[in-house]
Biopython code that builds the backbone (N, CA, C, O; Angstrom):
import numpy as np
from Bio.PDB.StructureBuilder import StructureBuilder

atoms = [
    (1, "UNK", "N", (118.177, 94.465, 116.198)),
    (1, "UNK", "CA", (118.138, 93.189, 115.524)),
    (1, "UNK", "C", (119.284, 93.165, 114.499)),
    (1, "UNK", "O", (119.429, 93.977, 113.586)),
    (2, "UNK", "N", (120.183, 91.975, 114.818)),
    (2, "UNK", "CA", (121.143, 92.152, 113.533)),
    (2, "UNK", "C", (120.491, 91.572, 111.876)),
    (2, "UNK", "O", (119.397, 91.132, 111.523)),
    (3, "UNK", "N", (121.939, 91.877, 111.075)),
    (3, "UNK", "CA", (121.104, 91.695, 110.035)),
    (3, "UNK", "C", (120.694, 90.427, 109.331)),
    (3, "UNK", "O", (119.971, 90.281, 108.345)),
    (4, "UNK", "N", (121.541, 89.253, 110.322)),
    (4, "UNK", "CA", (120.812, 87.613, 110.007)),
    (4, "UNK", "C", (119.393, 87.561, 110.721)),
    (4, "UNK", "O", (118.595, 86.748, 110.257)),
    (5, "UNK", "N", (119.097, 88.135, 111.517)),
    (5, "UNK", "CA", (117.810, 88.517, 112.329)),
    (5, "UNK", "C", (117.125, 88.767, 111.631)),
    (5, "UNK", "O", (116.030, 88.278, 111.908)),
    (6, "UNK", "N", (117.128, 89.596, 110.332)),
    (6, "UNK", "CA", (116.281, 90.112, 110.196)),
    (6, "UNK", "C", (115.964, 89.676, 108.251)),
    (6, "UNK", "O", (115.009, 89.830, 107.489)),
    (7, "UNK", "N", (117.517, 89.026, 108.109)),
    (7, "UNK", "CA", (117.410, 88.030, 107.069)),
    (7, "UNK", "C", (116.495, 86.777, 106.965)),
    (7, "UNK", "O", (115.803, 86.282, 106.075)),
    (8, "UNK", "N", (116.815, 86.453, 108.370)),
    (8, "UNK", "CA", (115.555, 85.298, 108.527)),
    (8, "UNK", "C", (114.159, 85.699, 109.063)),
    (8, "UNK", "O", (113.573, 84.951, 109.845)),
    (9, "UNK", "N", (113.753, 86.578, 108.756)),
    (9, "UNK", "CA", (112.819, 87.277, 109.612)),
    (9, "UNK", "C", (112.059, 87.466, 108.266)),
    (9, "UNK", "O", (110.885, 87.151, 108.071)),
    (10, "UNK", "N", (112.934, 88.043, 107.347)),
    (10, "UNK", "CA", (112.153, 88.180, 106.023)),
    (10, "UNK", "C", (112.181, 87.071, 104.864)),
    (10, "UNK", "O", (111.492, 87.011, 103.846)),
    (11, "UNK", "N", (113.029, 86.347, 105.255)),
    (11, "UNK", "CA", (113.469, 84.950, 104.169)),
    (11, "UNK", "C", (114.221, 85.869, 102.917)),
    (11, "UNK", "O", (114.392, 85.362, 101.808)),
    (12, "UNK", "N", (114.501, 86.794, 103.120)),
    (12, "UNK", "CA", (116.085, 87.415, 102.425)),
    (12, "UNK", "C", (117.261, 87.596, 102.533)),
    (12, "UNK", "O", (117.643, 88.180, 103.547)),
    (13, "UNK", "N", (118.153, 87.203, 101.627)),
    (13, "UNK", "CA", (119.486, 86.757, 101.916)),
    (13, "UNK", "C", (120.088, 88.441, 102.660)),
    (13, "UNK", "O", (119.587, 89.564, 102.599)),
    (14, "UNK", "N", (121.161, 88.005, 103.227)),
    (14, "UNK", "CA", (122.089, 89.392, 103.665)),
    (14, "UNK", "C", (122.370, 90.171, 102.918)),
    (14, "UNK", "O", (122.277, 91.383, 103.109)),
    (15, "UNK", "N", (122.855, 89.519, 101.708)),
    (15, "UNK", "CA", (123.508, 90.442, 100.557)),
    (15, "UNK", "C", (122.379, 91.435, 100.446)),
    (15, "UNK", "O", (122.410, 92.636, 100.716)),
    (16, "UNK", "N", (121.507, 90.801, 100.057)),
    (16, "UNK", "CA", (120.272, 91.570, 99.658)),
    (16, "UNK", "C", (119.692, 92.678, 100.206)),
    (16, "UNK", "O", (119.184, 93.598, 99.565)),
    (17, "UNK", "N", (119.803, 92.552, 101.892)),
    (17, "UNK", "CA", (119.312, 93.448, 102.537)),
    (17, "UNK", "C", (120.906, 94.624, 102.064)),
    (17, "UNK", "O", (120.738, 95.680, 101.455)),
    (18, "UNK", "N", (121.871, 94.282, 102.367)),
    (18, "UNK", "CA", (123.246, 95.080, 102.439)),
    (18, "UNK", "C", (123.453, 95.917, 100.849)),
    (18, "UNK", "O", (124.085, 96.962, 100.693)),
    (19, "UNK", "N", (122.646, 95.037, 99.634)),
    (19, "UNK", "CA", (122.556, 95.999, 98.086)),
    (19, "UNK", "C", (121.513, 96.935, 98.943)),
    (19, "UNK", "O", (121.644, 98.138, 99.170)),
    (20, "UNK", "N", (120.455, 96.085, 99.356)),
    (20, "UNK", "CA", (119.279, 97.763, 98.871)),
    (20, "UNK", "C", (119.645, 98.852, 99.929)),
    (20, "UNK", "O", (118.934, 99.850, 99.813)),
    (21, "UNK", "N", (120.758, 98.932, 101.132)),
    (21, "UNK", "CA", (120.860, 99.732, 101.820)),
    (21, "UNK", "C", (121.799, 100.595, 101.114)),
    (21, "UNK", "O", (121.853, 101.777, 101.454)),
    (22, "UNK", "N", (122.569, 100.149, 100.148)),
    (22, "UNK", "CA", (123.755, 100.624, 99.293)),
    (22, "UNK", "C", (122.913, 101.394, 98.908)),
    (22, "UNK", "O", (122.740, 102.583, 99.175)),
    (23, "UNK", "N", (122.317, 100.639, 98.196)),
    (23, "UNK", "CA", (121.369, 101.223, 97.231)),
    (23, "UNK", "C", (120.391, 102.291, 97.266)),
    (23, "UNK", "O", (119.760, 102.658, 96.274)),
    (24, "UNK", "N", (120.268, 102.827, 98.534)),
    (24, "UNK", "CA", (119.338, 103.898, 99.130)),
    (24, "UNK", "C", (117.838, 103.595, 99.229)),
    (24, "UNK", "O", (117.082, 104.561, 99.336)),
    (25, "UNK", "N", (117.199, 102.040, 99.197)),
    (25, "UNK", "CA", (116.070, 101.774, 99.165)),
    (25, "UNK", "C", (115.755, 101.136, 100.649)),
    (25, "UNK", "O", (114.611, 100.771, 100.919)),
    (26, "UNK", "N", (116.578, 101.050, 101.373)),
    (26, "UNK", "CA", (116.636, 100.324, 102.752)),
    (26, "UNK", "C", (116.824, 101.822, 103.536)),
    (26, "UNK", "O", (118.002, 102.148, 103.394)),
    (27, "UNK", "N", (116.309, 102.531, 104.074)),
    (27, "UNK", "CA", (116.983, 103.851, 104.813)),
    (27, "UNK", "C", (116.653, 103.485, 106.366)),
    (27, "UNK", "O", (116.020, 102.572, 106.896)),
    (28, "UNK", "N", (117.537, 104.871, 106.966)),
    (28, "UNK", "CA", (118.111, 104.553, 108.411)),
    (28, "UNK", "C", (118.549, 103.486, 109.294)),
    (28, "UNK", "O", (118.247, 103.458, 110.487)),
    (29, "UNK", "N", (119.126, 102.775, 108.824)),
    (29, "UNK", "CA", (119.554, 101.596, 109.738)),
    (29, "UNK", "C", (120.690, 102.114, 110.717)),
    (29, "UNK", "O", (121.725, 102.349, 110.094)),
    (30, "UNK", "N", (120.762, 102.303, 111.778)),
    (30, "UNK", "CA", (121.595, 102.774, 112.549)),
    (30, "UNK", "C", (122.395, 101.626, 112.755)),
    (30, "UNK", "O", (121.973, 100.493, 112.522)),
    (31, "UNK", "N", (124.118, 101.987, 113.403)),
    (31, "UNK", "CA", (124.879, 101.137, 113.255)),
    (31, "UNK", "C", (125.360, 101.114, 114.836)),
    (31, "UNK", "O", (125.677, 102.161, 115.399)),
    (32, "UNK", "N", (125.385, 100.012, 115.413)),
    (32, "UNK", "CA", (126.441, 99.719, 116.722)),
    (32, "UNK", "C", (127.964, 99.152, 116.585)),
    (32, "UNK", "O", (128.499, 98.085, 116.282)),
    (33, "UNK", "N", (128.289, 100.216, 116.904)),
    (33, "UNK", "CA", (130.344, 99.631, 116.610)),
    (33, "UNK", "C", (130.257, 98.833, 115.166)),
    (33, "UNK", "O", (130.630, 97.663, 115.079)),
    (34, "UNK", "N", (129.730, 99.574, 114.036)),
    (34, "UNK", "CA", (129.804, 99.458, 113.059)),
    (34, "UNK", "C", (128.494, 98.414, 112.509)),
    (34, "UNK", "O", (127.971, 98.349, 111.397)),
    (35, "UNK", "N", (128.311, 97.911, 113.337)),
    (35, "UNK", "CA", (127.219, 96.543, 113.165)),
    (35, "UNK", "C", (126.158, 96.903, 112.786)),
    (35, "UNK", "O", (125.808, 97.779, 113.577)),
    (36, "UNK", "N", (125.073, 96.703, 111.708)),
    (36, "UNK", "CA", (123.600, 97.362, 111.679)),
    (36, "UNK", "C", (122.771, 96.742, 112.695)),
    (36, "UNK", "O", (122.933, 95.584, 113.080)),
    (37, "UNK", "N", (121.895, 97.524, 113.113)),
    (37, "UNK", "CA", (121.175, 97.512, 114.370)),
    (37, "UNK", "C", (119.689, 98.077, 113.688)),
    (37, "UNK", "O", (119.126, 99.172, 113.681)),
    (38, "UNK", "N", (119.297, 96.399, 112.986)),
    (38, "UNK", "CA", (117.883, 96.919, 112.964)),
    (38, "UNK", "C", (116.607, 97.537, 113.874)),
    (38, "UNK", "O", (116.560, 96.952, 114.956)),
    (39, "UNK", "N", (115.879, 98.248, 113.772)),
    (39, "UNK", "CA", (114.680, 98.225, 114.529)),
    (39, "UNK", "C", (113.921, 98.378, 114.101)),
    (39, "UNK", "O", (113.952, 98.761, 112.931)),
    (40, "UNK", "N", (112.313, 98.104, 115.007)),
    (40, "UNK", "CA", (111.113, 98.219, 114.479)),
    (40, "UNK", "C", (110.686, 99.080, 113.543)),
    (40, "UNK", "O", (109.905, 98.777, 112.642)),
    (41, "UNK", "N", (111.287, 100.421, 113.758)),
    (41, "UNK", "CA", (110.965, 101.546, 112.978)),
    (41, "UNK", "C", (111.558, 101.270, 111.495)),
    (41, "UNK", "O", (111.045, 102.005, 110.651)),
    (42, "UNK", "N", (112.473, 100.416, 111.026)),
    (42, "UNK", "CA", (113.246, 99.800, 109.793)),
    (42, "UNK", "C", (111.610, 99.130, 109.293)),
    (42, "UNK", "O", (110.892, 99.892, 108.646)),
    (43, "UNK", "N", (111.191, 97.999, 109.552)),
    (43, "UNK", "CA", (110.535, 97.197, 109.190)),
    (43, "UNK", "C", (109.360, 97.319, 108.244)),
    (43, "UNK", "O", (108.979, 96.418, 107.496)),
    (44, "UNK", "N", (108.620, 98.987, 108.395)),
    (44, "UNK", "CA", (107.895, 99.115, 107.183)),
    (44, "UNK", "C", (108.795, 99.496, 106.052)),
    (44, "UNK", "O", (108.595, 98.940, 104.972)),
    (45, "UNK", "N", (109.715, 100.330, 106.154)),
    (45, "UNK", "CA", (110.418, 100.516, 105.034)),
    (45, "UNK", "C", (110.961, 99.168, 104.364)),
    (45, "UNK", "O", (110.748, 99.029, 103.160)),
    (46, "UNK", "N", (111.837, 97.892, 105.247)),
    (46, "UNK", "CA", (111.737, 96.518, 104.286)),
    (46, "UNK", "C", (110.513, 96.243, 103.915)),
    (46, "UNK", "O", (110.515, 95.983, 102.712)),
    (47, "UNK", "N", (109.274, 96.163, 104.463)),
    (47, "UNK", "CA", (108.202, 95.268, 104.045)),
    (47, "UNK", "C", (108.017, 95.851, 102.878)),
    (47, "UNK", "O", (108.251, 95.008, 102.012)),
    (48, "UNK", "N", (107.624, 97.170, 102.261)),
    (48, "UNK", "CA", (107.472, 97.887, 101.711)),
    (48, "UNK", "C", (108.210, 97.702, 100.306)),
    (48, "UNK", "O", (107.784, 97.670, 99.152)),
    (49, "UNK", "N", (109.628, 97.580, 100.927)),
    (49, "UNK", "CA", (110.576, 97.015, 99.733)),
    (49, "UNK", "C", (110.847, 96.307, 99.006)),
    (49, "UNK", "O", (111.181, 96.338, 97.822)),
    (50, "UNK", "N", (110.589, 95.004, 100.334)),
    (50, "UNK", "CA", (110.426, 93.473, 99.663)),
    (50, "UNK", "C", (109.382, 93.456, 98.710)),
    (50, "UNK", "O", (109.700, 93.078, 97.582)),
    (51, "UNK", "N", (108.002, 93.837, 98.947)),
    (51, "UNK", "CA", (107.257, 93.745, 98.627)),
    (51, "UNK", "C", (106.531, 94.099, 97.425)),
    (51, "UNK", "O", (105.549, 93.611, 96.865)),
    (52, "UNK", "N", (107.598, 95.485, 97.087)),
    (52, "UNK", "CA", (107.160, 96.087, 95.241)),
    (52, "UNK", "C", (108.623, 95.350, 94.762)),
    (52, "UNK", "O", (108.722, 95.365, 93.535)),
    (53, "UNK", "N", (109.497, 94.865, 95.281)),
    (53, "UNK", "CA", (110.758, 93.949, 94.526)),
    (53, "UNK", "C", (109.964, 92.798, 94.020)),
    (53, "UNK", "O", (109.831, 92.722, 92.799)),
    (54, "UNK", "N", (109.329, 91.748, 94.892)),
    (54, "UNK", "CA", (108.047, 91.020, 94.733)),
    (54, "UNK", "C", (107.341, 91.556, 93.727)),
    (54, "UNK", "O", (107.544, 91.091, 92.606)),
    (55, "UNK", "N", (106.714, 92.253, 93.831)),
    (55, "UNK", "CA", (105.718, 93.016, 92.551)),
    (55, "UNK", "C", (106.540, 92.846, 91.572)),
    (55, "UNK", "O", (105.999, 92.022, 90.835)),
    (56, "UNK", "N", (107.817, 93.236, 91.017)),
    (56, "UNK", "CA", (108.575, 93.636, 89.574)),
    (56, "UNK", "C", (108.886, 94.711, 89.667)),
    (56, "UNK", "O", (108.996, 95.349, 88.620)),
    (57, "UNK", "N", (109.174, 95.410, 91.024)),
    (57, "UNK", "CA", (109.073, 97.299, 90.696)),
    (57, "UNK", "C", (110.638, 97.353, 90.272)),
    (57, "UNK", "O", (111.243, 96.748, 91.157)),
    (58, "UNK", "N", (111.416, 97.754, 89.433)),
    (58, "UNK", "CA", (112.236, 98.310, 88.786)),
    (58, "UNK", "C", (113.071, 99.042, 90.166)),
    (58, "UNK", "O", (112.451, 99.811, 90.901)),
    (59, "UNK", "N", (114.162, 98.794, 90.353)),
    (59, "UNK", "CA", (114.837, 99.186, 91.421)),
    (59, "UNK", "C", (115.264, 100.710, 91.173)),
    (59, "UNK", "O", (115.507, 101.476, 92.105)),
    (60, "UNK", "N", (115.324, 101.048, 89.902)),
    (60, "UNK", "CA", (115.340, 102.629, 89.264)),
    (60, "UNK", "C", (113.788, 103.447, 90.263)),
    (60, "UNK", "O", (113.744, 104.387, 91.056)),
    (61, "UNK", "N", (113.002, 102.762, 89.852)),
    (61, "UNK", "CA", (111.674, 103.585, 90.016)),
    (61, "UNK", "C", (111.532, 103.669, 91.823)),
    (61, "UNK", "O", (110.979, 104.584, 92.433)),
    (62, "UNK", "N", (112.143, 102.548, 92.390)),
    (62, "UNK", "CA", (111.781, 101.952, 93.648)),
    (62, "UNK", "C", (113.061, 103.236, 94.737)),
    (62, "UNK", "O", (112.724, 103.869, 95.738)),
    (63, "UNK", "N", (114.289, 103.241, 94.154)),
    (63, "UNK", "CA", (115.173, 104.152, 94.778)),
    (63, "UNK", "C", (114.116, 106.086, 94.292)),
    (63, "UNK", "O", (114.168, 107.034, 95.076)),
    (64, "UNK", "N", (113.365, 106.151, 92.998)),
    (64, "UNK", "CA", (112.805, 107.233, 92.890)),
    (64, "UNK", "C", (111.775, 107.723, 93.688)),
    (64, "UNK", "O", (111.514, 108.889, 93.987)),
    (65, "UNK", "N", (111.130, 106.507, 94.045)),
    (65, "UNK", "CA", (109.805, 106.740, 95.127)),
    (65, "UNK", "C", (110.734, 106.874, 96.636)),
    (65, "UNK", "O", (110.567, 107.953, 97.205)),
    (66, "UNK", "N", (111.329, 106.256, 97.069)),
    (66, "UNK", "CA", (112.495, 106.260, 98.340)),
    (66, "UNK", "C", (112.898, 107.687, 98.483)),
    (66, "UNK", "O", (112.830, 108.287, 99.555)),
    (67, "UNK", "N", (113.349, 108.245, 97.293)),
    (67, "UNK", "CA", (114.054, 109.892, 97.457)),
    (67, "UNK", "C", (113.115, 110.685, 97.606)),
    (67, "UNK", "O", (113.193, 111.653, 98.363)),
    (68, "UNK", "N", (111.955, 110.363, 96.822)),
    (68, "UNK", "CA", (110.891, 111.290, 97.210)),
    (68, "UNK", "C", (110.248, 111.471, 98.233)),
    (68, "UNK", "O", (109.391, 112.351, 98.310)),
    (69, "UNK", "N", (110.592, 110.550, 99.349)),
    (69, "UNK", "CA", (109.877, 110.307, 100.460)),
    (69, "UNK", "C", (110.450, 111.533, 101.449)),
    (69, "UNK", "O", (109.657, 111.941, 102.298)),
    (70, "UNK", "N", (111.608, 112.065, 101.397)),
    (70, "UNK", "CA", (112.084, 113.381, 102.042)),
    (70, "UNK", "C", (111.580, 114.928, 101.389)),
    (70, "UNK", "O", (111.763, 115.990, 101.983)),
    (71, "UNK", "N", (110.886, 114.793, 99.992)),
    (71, "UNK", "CA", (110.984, 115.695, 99.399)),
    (71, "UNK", "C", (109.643, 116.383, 99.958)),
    (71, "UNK", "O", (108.657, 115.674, 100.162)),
    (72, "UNK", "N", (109.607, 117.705, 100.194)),
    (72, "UNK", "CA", (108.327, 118.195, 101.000)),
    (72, "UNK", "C", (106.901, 118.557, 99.462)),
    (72, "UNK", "O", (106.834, 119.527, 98.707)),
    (73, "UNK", "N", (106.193, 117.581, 99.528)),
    (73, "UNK", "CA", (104.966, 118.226, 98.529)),
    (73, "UNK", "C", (105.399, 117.333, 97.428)),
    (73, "UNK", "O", (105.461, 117.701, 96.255)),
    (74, "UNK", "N", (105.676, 116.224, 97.824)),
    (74, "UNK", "CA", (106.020, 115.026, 96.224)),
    (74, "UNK", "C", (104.636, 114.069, 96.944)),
    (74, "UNK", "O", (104.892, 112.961, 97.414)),
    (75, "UNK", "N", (103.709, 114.416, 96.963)),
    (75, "UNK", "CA", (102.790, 113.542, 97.152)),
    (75, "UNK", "C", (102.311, 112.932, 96.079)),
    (75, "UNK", "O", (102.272, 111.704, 96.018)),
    (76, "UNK", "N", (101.808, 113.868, 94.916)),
    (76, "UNK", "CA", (101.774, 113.489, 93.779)),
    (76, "UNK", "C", (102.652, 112.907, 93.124)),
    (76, "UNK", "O", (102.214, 111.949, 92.487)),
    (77, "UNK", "N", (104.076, 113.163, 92.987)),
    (77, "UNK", "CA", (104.605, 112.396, 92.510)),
    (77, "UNK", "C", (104.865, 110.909, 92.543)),
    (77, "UNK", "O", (105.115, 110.170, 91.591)),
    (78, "UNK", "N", (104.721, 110.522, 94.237)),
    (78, "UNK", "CA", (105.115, 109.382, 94.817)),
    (78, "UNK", "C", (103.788, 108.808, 94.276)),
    (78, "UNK", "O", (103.881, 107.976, 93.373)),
    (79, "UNK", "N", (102.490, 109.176, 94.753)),
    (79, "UNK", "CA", (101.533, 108.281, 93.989)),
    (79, "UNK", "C", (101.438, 107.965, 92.133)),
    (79, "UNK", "O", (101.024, 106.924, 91.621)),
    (80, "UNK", "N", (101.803, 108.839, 91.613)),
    (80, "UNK", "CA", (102.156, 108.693, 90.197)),
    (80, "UNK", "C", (103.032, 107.596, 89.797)),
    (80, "UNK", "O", (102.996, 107.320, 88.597)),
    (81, "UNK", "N", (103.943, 106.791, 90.667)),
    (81, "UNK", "CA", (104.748, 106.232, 90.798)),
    (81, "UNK", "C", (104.037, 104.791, 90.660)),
    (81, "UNK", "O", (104.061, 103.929, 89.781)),
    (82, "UNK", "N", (103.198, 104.939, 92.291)),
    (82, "UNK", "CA", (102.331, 103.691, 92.433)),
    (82, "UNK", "C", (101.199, 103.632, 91.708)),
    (82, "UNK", "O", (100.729, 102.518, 91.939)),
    (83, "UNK", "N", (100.829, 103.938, 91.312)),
    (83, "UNK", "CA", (99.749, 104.596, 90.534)),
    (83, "UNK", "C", (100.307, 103.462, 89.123)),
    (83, "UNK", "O", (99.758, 102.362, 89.063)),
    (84, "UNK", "N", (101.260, 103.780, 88.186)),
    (84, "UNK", "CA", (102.165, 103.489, 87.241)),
    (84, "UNK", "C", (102.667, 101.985, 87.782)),
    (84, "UNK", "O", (102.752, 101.066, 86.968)),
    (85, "UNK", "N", (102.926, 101.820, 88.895)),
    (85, "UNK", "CA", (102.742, 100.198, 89.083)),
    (85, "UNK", "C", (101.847, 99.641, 89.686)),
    (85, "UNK", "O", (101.937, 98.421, 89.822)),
    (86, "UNK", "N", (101.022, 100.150, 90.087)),
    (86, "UNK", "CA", (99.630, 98.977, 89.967)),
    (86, "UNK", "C", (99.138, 98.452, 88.646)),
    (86, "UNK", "O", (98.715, 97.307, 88.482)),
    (87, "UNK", "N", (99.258, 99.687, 87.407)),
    (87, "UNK", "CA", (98.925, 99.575, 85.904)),
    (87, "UNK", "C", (99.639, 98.243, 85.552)),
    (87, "UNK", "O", (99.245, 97.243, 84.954)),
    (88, "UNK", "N", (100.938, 98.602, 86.183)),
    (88, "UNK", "CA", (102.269, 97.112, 85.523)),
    (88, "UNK", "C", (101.229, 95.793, 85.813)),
    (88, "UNK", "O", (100.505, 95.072, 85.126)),
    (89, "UNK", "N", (101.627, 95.928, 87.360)),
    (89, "UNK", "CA", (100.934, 94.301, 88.238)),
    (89, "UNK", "C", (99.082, 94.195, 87.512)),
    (89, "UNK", "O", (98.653, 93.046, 87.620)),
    (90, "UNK", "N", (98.331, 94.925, 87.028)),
    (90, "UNK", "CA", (96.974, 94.695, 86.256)),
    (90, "UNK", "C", (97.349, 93.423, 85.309)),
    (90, "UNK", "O", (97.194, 92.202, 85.345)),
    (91, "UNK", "N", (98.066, 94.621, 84.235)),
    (91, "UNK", "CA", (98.503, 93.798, 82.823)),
    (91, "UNK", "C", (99.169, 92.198, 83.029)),
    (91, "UNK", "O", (99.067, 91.146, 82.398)),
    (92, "UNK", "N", (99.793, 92.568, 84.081)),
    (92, "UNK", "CA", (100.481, 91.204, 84.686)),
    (92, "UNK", "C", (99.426, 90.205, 85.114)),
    (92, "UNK", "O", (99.524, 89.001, 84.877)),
    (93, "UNK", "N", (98.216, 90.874, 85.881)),
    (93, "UNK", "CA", (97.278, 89.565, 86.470)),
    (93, "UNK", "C", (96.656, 89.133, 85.232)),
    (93, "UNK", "O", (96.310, 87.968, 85.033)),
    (94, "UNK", "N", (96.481, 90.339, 84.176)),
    (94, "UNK", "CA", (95.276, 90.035, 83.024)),
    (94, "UNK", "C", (95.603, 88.463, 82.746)),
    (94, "UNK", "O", (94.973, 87.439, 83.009)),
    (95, "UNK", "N", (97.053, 88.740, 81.999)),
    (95, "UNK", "CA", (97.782, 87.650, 81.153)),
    (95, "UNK", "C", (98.323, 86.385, 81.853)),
    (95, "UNK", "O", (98.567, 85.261, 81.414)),
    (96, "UNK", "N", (98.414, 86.840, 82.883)),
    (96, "UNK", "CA", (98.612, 85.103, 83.940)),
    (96, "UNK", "C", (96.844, 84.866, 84.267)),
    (96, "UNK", "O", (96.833, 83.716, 84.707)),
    (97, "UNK", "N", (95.892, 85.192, 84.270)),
    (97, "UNK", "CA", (94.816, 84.658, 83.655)),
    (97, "UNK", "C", (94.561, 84.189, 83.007)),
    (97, "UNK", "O", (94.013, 83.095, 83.148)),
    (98, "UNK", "N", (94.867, 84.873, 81.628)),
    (98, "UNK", "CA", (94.812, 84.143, 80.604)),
    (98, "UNK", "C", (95.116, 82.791, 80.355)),
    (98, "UNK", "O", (94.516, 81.817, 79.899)),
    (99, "UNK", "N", (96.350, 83.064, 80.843)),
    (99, "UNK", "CA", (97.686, 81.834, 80.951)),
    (99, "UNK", "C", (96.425, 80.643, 81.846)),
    (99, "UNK", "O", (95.749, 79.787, 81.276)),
    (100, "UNK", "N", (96.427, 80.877, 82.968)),
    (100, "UNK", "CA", (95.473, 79.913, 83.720)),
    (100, "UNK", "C", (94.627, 79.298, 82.759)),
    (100, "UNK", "O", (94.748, 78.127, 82.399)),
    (101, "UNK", "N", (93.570, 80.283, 82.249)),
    (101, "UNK", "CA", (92.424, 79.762, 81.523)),
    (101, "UNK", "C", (92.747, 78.787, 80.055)),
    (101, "UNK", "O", (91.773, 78.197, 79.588)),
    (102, "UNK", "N", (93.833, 78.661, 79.489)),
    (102, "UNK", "CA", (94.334, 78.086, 78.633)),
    (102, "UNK", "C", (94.509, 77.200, 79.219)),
    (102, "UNK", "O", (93.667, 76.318, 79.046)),
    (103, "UNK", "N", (95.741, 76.865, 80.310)),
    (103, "UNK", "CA", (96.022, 75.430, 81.101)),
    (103, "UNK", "C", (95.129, 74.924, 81.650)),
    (103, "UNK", "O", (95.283, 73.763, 82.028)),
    (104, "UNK", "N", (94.218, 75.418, 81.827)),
    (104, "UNK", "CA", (92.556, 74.882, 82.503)),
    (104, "UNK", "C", (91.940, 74.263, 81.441)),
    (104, "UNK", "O", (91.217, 73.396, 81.934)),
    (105, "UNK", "N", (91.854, 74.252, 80.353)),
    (105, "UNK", "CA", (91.071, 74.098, 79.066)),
    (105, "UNK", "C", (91.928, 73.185, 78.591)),
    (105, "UNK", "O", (91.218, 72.267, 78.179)),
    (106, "UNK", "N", (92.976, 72.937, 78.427)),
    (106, "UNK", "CA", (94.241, 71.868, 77.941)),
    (106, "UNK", "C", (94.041, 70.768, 78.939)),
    (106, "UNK", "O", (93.562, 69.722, 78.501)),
    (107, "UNK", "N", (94.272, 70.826, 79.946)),
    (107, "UNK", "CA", (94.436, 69.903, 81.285)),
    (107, "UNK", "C", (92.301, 69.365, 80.855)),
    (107, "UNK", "O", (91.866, 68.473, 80.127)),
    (108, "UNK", "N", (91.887, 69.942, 81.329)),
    (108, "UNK", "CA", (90.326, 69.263, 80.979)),
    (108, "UNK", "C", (89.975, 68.626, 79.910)),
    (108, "UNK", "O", (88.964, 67.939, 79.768)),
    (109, "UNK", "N", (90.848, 68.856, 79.099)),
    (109, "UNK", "CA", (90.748, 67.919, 77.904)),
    (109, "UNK", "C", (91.613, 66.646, 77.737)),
    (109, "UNK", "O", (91.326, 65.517, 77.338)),
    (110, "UNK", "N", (92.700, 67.167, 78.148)),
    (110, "UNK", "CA", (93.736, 65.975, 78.815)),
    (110, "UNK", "C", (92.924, 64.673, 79.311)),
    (110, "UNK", "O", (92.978, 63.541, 78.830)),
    (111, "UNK", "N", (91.996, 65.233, 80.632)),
    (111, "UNK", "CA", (91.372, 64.234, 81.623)),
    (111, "UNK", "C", (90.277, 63.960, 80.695)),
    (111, "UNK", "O", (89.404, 63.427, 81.380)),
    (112, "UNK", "N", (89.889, 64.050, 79.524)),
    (112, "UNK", "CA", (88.299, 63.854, 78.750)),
    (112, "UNK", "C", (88.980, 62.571, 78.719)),
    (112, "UNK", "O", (88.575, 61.585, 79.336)),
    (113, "UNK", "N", (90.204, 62.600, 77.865)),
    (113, "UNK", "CA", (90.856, 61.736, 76.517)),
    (113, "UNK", "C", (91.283, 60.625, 77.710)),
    (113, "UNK", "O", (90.987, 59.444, 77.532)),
    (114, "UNK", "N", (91.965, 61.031, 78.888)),
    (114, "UNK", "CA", (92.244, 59.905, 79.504)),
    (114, "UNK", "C", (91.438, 59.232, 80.356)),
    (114, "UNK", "O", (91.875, 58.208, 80.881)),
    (115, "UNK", "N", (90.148, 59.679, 80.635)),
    (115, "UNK", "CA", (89.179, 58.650, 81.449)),
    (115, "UNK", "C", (88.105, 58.258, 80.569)),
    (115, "UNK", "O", (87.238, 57.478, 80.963)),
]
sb = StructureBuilder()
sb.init_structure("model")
sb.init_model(0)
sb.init_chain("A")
sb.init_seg("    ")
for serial, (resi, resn, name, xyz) in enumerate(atoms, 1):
    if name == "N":
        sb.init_residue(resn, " ", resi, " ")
    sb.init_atom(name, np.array(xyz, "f"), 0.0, 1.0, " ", f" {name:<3s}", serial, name[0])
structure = sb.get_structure()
């Protein structure tokens, strides 16, 4: 699969896929006459990627969990990792709750005053 294939496949721009491969967070993409040649076996590693980029994961922490993935007996570490961002995305749902429950309480009062 080339890499507009797979740009539109994920609704991510090229560049994007072409930083995080720079970047060592995209691994093995094999190349045809220079061309990347996605495959299936690629696709958990993007989903994976997209998906704590989505979260807020810190592209520092995100290339740290990536390196560790060769390292023999970083099990712990790699979960320490996720572990440390699920904590992030918590604090994050707490306070966009919050956030909700305020605009819920504003807006209902809104509709008192105007009907």
């Amino acid at each position: 699969m080339t890499i507009k294939e797979v740009s539109e496949r994920y609704q991510v721009s090229e560049a994007t896929l072409r930083y995080y491969e720079k970047e060592g967070i995209i691994i093995g993409v094999k190349r045809k006459n220079g061309i990347r040649d996605y495959t299936e076996e690629n696709f958990p590693n993007i989903e994976f990627v997209l998906c704590m980029r989505n979260a807020g994961m810190s592209m520092e922490r995100l290339k740290k969990y990536i390196k560790l993935l060769n390292v023999p007996n970083s099990e712990n570490l790699r979960k320490d990792i996720l572990k440390h961002q699920r904590d992030e995305i918590k604090e994050q749902v707490e306070e966009l709750t919050k956030a909700l429950k305020k605009l819920d309480y504003k807006i209902e009062k809104y509709e008192k005053i105007i009907s």
